[in-house]
Residue frames as qw, qx, qy, qz and C-alpha x, y, z in Angstrom:
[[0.391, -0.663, -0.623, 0.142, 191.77, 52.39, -93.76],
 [0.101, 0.656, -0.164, 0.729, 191.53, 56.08, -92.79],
 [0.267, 0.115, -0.540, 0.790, 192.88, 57.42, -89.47],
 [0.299, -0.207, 0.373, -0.854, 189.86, 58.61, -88.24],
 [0.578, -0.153, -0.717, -0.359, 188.14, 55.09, -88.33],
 [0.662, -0.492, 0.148, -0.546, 186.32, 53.71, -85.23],
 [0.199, 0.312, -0.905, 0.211, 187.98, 50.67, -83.71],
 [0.743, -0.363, -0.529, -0.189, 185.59, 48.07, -82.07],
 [0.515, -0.628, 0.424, -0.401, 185.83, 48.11, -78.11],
 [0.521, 0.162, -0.837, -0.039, 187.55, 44.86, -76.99],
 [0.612, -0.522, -0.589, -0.081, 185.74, 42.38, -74.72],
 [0.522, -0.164, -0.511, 0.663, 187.97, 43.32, -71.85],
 [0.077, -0.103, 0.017, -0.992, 186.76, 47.19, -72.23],
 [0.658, -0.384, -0.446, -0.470, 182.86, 45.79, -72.80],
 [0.676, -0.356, -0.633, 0.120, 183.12, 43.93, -69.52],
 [0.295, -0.337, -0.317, 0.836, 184.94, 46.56, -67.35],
 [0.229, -0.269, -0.163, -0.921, 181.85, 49.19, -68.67],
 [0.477, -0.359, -0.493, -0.633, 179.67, 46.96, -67.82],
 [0.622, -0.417, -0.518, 0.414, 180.85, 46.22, -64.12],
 [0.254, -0.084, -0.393, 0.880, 181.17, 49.74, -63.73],
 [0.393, -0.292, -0.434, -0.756, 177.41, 50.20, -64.86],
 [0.619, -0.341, -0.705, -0.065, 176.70, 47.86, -62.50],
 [0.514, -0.379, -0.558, 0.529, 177.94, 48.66, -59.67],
 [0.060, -0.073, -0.214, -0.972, 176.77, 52.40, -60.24],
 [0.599, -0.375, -0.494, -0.507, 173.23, 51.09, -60.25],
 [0.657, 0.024, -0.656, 0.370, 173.79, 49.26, -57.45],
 [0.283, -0.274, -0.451, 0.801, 174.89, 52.33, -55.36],
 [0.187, -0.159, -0.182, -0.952, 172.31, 54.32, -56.92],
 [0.540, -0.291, -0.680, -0.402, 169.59, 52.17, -56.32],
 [0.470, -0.159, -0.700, 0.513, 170.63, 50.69, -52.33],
 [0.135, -0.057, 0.542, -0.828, 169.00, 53.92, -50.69],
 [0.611, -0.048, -0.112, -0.782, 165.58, 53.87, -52.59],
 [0.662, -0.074, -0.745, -0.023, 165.33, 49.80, -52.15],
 [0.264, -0.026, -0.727, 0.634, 166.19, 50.67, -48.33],
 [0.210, 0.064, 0.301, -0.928, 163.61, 53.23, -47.86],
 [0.617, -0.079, -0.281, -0.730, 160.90, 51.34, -49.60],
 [0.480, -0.146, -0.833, 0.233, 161.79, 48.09, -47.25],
 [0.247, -0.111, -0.588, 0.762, 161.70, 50.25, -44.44],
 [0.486, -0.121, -0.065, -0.863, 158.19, 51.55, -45.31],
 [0.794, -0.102, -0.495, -0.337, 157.25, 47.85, -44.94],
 [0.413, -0.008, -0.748, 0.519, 159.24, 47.26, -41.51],
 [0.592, -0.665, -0.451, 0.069, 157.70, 47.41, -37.77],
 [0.106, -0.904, 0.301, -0.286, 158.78, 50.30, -35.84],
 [0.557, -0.602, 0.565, 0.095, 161.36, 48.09, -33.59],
 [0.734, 0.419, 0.367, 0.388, 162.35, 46.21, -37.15],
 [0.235, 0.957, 0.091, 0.141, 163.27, 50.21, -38.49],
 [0.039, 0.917, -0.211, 0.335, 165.47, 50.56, -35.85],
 [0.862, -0.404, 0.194, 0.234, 167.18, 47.12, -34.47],
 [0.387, 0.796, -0.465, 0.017, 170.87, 46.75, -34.99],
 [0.109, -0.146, 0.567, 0.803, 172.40, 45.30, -36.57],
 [0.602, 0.333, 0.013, -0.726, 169.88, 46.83, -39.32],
 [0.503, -0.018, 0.862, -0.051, 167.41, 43.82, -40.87],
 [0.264, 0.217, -0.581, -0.739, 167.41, 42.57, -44.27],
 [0.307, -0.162, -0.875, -0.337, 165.19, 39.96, -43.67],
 [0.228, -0.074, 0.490, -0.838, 162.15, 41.04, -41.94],
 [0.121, 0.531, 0.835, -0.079, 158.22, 40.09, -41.40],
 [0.032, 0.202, 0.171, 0.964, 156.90, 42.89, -43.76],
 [0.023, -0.659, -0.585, 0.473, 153.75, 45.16, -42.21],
 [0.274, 0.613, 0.226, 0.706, 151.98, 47.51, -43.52],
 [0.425, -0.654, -0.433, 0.452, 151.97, 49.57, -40.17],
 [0.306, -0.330, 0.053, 0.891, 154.00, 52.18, -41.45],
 [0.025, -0.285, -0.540, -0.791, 151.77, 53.07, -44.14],
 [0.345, -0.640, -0.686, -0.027, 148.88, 52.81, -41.91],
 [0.340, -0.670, -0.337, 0.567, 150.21, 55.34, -39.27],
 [0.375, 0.145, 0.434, 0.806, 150.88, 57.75, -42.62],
 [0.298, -0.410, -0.531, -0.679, 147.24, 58.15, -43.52],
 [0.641, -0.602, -0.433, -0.198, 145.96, 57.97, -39.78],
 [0.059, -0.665, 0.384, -0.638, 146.15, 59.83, -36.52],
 [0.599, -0.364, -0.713, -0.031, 146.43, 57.59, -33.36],
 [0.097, 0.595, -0.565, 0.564, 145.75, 57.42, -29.81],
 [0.374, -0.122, -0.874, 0.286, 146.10, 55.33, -26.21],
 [0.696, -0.538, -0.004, -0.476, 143.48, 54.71, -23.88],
 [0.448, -0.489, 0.677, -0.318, 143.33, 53.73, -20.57],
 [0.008, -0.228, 0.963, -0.143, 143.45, 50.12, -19.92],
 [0.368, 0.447, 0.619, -0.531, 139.41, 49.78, -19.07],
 [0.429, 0.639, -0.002, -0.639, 138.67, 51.88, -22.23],
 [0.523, 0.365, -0.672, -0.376, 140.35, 49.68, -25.00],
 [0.090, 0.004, 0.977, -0.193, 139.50, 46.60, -23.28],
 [0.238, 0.434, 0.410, -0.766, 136.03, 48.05, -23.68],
 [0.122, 0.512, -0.371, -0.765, 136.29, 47.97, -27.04],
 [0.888, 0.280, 0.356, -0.073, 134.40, 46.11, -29.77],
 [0.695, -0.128, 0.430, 0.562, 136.39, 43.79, -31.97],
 [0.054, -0.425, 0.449, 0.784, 138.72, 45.94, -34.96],
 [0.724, 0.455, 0.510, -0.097, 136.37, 45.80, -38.19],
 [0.701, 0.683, -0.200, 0.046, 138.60, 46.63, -41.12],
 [0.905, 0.124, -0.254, 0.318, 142.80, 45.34, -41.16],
 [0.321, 0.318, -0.365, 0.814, 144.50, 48.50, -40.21],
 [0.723, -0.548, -0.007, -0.420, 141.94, 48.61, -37.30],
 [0.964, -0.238, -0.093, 0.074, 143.43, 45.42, -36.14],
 [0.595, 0.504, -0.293, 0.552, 146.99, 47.27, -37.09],
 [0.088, 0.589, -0.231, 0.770, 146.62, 49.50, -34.66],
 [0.816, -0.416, -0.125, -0.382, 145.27, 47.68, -32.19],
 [0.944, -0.008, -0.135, 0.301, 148.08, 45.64, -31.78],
 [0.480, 0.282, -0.301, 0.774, 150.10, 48.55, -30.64],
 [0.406, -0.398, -0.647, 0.508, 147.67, 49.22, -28.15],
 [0.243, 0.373, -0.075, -0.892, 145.87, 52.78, -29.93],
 [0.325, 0.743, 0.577, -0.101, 142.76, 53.39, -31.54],
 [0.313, 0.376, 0.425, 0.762, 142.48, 55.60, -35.04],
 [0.052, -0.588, -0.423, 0.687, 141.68, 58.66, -34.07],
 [0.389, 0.829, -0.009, -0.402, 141.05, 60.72, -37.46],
 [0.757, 0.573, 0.015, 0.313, 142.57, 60.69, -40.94],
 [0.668, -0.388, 0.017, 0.635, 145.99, 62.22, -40.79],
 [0.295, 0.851, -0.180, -0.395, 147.36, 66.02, -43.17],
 [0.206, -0.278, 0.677, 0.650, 149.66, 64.12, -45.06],
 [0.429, 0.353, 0.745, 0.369, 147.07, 63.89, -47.64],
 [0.109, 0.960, 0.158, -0.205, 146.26, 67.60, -47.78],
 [0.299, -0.737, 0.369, 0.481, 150.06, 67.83, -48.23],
 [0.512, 0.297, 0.717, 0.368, 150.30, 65.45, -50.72],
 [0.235, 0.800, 0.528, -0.161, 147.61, 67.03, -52.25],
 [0.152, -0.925, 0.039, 0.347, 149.35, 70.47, -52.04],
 [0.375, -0.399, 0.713, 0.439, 152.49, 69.25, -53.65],
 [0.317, 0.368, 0.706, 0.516, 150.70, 67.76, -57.02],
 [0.193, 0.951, 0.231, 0.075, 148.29, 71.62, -57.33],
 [0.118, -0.930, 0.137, 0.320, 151.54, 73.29, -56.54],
 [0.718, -0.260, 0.611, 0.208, 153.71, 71.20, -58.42],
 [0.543, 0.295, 0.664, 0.420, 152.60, 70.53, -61.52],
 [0.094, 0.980, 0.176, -0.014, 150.75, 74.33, -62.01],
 [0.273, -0.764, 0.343, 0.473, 154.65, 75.69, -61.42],
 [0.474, -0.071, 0.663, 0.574, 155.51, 73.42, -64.43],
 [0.364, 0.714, 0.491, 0.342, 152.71, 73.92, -66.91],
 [0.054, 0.989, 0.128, -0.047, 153.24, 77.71, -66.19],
 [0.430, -0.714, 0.426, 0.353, 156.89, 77.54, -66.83],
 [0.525, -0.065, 0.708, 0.468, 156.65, 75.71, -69.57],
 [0.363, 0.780, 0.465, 0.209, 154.13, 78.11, -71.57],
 [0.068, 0.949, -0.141, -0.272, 156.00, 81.12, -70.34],
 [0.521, -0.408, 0.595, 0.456, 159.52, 79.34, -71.32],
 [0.585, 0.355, 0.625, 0.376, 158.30, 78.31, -74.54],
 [0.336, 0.845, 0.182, 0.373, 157.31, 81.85, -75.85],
 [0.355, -0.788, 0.359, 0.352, 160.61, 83.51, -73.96],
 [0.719, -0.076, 0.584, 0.369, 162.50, 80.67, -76.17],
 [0.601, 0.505, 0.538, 0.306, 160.81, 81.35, -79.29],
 [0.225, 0.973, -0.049, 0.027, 161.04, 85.24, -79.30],
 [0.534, -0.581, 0.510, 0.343, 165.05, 84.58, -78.20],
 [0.611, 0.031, 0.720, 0.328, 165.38, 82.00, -81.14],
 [0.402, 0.752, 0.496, 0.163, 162.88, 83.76, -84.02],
 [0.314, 0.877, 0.222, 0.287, 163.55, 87.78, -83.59],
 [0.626, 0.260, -0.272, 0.683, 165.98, 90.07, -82.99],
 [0.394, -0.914, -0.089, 0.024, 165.26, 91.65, -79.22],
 [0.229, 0.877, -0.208, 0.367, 167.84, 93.89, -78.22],
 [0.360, -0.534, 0.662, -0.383, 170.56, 93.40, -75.51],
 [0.876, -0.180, -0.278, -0.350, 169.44, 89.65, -76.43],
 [0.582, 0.250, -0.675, 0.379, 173.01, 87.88, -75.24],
 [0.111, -0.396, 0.206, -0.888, 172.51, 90.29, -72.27],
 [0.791, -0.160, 0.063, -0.588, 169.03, 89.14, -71.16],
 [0.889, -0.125, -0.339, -0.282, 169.55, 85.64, -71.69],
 [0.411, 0.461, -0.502, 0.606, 172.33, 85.72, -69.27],
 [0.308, -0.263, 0.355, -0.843, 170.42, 87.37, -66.45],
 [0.868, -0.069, -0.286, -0.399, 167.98, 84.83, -67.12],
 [0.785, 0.051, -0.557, 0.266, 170.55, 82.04, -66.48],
 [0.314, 0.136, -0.586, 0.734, 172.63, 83.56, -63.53],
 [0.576, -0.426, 0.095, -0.691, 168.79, 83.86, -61.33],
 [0.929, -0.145, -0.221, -0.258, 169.42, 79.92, -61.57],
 [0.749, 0.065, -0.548, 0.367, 172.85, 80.26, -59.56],
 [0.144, -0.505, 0.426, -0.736, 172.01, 82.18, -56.69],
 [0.089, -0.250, -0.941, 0.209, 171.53, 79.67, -53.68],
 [0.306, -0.573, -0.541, -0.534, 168.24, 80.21, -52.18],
 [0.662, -0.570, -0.326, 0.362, 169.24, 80.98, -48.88],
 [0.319, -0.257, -0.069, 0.910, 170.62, 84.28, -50.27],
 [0.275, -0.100, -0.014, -0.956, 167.03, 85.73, -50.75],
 [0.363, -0.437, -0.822, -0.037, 165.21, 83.95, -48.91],
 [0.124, -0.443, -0.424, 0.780, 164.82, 86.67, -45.81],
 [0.116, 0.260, -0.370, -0.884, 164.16, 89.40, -49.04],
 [0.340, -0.155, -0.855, -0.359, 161.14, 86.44, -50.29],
 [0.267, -0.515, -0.722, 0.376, 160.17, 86.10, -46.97],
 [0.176, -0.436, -0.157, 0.868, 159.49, 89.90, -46.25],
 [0.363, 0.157, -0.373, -0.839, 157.68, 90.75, -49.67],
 [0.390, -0.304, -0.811, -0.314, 155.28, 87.92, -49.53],
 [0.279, -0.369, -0.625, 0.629, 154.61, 88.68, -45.96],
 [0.125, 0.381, 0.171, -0.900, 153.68, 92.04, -47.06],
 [0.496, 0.112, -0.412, -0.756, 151.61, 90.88, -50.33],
 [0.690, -0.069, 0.174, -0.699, 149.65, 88.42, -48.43],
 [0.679, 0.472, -0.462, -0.322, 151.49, 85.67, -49.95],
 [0.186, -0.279, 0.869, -0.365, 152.63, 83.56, -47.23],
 [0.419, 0.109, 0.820, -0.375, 151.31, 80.12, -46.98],
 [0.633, 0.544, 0.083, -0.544, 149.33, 80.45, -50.33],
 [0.832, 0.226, 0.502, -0.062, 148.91, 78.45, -53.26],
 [0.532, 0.831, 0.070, 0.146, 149.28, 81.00, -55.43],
 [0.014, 0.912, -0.408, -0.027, 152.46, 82.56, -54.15],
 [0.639, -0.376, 0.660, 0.122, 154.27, 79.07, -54.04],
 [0.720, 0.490, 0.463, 0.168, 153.42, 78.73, -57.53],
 [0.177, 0.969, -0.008, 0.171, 154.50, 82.19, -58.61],
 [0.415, -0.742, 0.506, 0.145, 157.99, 81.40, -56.70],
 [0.733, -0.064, 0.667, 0.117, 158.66, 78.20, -58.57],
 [0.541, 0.767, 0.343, 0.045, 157.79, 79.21, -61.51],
 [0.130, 0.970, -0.201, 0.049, 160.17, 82.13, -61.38],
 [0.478, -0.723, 0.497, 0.041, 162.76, 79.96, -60.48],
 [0.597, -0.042, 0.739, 0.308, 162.64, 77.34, -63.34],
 [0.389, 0.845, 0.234, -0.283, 162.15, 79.71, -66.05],
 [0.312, -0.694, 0.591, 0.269, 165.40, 80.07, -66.19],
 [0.387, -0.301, 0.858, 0.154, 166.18, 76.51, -66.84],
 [0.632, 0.320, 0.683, -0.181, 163.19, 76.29, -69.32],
 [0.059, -0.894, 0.165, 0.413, 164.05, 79.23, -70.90],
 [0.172, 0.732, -0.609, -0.254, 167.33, 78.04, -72.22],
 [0.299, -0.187, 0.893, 0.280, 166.44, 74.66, -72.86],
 [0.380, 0.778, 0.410, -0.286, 163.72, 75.45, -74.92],
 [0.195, 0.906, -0.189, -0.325, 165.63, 77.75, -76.89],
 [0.241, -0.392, 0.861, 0.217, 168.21, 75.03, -77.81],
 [0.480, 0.295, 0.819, -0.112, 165.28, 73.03, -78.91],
 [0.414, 0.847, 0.175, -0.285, 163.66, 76.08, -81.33],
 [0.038, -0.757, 0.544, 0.360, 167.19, 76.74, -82.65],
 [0.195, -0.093, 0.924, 0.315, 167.20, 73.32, -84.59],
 [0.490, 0.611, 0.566, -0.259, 163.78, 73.62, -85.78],
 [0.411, 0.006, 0.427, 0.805, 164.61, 75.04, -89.52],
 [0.101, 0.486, 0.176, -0.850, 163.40, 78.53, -90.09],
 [0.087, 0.162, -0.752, -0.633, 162.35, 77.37, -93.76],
 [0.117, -0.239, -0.951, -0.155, 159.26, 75.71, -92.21],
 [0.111, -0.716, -0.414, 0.551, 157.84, 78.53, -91.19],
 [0.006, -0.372, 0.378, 0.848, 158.90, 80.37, -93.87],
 [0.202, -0.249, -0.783, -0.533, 156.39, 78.03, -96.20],
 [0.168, -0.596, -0.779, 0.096, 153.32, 78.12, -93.48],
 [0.210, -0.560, -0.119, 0.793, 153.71, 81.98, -93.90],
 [0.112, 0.356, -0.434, -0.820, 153.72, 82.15, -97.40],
 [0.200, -0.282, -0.879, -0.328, 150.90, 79.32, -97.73],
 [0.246, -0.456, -0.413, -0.749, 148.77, 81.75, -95.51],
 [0.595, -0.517, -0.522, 0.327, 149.50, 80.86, -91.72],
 [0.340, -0.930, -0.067, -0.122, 149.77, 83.71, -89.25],
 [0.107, 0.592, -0.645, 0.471, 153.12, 84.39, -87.18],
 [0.535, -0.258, 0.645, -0.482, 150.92, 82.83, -84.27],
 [0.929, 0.151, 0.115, -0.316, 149.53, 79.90, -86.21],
 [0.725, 0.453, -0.488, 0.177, 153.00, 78.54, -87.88],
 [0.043, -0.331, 0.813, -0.477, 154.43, 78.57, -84.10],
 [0.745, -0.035, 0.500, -0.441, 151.23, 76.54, -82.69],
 [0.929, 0.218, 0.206, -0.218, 151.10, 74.06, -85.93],
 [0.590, 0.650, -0.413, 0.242, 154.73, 74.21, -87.43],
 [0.062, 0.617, -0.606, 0.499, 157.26, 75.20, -84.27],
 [0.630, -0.309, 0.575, -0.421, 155.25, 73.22, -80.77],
 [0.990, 0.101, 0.100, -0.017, 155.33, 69.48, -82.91],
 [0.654, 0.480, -0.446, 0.377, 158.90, 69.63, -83.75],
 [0.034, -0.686, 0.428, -0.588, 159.36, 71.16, -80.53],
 [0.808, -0.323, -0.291, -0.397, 157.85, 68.52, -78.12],
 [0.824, -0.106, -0.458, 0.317, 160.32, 66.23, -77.41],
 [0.486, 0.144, -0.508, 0.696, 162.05, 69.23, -75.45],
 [0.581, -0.402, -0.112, -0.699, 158.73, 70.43, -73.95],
 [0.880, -0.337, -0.204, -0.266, 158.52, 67.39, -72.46],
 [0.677, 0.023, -0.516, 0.524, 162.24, 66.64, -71.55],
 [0.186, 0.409, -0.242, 0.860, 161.94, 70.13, -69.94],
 [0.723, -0.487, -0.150, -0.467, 158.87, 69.42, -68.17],
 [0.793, -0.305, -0.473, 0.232, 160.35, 66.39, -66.52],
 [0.539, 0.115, -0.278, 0.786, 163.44, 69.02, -65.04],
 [0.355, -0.477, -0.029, -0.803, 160.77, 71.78, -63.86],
 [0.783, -0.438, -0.360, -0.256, 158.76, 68.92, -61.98],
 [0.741, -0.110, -0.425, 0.508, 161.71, 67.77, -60.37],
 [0.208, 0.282, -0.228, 0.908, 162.69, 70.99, -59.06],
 [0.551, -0.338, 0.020, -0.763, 158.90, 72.24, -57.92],
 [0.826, -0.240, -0.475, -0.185, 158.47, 68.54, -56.29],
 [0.737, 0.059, -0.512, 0.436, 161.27, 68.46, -54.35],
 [0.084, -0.553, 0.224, -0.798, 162.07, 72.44, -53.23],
 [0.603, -0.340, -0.520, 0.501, 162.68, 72.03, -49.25],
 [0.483, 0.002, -0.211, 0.850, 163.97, 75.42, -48.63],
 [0.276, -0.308, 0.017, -0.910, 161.28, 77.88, -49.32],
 [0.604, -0.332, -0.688, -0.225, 158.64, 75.21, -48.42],
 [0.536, -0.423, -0.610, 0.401, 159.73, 75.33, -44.99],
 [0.260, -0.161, -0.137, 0.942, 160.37, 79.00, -44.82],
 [0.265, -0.166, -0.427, -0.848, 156.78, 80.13, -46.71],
 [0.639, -0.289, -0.511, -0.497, 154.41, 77.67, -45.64],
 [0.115, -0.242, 0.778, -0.568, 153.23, 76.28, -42.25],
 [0.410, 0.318, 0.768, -0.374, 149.58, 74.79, -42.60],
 [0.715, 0.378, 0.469, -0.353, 147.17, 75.30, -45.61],
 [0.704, 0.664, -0.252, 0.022, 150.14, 75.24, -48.70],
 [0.305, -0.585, 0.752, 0.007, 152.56, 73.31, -46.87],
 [0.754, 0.387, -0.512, -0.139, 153.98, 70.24, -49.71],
 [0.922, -0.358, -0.115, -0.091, 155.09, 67.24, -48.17],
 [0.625, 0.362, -0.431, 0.541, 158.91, 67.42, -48.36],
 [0.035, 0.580, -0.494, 0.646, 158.72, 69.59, -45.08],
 [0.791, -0.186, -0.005, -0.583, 155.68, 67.65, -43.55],
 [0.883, 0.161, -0.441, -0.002, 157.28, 64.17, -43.86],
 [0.274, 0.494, -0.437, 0.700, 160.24, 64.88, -41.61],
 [0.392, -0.231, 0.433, -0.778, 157.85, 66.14, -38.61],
 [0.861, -0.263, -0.245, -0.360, 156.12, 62.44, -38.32],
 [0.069, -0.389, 0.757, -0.521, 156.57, 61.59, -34.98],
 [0.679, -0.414, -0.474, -0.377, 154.94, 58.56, -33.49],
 [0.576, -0.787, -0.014, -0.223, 155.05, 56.98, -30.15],
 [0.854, -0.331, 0.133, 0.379, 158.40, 57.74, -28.31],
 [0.411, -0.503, 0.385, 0.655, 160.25, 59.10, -31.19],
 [0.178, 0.449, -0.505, -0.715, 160.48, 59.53, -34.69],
 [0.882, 0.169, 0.395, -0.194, 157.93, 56.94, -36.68],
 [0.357, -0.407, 0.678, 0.496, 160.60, 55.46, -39.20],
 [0.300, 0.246, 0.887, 0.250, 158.25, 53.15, -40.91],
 [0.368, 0.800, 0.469, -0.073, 155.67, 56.10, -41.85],
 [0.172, 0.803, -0.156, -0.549, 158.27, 58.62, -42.81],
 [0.384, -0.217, 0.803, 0.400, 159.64, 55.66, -44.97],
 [0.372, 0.540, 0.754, 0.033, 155.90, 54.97, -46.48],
 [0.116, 0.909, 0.259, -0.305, 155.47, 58.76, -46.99],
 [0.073, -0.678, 0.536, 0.498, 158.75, 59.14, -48.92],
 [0.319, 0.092, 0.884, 0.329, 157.78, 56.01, -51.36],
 [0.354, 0.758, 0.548, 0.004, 153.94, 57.49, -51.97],
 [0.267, -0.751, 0.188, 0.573, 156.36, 60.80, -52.22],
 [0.476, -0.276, 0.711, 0.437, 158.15, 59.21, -55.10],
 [0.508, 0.370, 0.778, -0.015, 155.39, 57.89, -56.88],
 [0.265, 0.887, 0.128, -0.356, 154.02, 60.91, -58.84],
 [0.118, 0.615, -0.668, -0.402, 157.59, 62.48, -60.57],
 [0.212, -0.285, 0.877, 0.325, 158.35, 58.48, -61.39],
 [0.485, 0.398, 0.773, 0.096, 155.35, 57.67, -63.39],
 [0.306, 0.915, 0.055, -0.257, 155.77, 61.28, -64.95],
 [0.022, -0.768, 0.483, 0.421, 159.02, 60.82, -65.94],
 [0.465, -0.026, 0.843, 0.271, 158.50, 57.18, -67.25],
 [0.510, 0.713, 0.479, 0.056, 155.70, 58.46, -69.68],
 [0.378, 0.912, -0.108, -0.119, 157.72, 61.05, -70.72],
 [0.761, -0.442, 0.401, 0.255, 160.98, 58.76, -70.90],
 [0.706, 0.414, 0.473, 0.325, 161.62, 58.85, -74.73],
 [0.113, 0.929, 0.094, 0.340, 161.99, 62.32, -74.78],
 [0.413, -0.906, 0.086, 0.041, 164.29, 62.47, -71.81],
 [0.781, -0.059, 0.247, 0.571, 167.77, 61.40, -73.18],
 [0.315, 0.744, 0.295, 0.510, 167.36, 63.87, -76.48],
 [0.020, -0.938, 0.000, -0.345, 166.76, 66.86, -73.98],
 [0.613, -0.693, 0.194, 0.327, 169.67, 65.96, -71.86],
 [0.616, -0.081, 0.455, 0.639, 171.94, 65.33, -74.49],
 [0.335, 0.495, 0.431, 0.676, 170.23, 68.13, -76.98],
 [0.265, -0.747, -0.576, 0.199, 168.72, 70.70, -74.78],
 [0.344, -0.766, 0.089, 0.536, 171.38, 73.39, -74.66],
 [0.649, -0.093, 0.560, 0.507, 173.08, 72.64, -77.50],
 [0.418, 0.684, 0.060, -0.595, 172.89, 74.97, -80.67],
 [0.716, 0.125, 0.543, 0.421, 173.91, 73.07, -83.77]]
């Protein structure tokens, strides 16, 4: 038997992995399970204590999300004819009347045009940064691809003021475009060099034949290089989204009303009395929703580009 054979794990090992998987999940899981109960609790549910696992679920919180309310006098809602649809009857029962639709759907909104545009435009510029990196010989290349990388470890709070100040002066505050044009510039980086990990295993040989069988330079990269390349296209997408979905920091510092994304927007729902628990809960689940049904269609693809992404072989 040679020395560098593989030994079977023994049960004992198998079981201790698989209690420490578990409980891992577990704590990984426990906030998002909490926060999507708590989209289904009553405001005095949200906040009793001790806090309640077993509750009478409502959809109240979701209701006050998508809808502005307010109280009349005593005379005036008595006055009232009966609720005709359910969240009519929701809100009734706390003694307000729907006054108008609410902005989280504009924000929303804002967040999937500003979102996904930062990726797709990161991922076409990444991809042809990658390929000239990977394909030809650019000068200073080690150089460059550095700089590239070390934009993605400066916090953002050490040019924000510098961000703030040049948009201000190019009109760019509060815009679509300039929130796109920030994001972008900020996961380039990260597309950049995984991408380029991704071209680097593509063998140069296959290109070499769609050249000599009569393909362009630009036609062997669109029909040769982007199919092999996919899977990290797409792992890299998922890691762009994430970034342009979430981003807090400039959000709050750029925007204030017609390209404000919901991360800052969520936060600032206030119902009556105090904070509304149950809608910032609802608004942090529909929040969710997007990235996780992007990242589950592209799920096959996301192991590979962690585990291959960087990597030159």
């Amino acid at each position: 038997m040679s020395a560098w054979s593989v030994t079977e794990p023994s049960k004992l090992s198998k079981w201790a992995a698989g209690l420490l998987v578990t409980f891992y999940t577990i704590v990984t899981l426990l906030p998002l399970v909490w926060i999507i109960s708590t989209g289904f609790k009553s405001g005095p549910d949200s906040i009793s204590y001790p806090p309640k696992v077993l509750f009478e679920p409502s959809l109240e919180g979701y209701v006050n999300l998508f809808t502005t309310r307010t109280r009349l006098g005593a005379e005036e809602f008595a006055a009232l004819p009966p609720p005709e649809t359910w969240y009519d009857r929701i809100v009734r029962g706390s003694g307000m009347v729907i006054a108008g639709p609410s902005r989280f759907g504009e924000r929303f909104l804002n967040s999937v045009i500003i979102g996904f545009s930062s990726t797709a435009l990161s991922i076409f510029l990444g991809t042809l940064a990658a390929y000239a990196f990977s394909r030809f010989k650019v000068p200073l290349k080690d150089d460059l691809l550095f700089f590239i990388l070390s934009t993605r470890m400066m916090p953002p709070i050490a040019v924000a003021i510098p961000i703030y100040l040049m948009y201000r002066e190019l009109g760019l505050s509060d815009t679509h475009l300039g929130m796109i044009l920030l994001y972008t510039a900020v996961n380039i980086s990260l597309a950049v060099w995984l991408l380029k990990g991704f071209i680097d295993e593509i063998p140069r040989e296959y290109e070499e034949a769609a050249l000599i069988d009569g393909y362009t330079r630009f036609q062997a990269f669109r029909k040769v290089v982007l199919p092999q390349a996919a899977t990290g296209i797409a792992s890299t997408a998922i890691f762009c989204l994430i970034f342009a979905w979430n981003e807090y920091a400039f959000a709050v510092l750029l925007t204030s009303g017609n390209a404000q994304t919901a991360p800052p927007f969520i936060p600032t729902i206030i119902g009556v009395g105090g904070q509304d628990w149950p809608a910032v809960a609802a608004g942090a689940t529909v929040f969710l929703l997007p990235v996780m049904v992007f990242t589950i269609l592209l799920r096959k693809h996301l192991l590979r580009g962690i585990t291959f992404g960087a990597v030159r072989k």
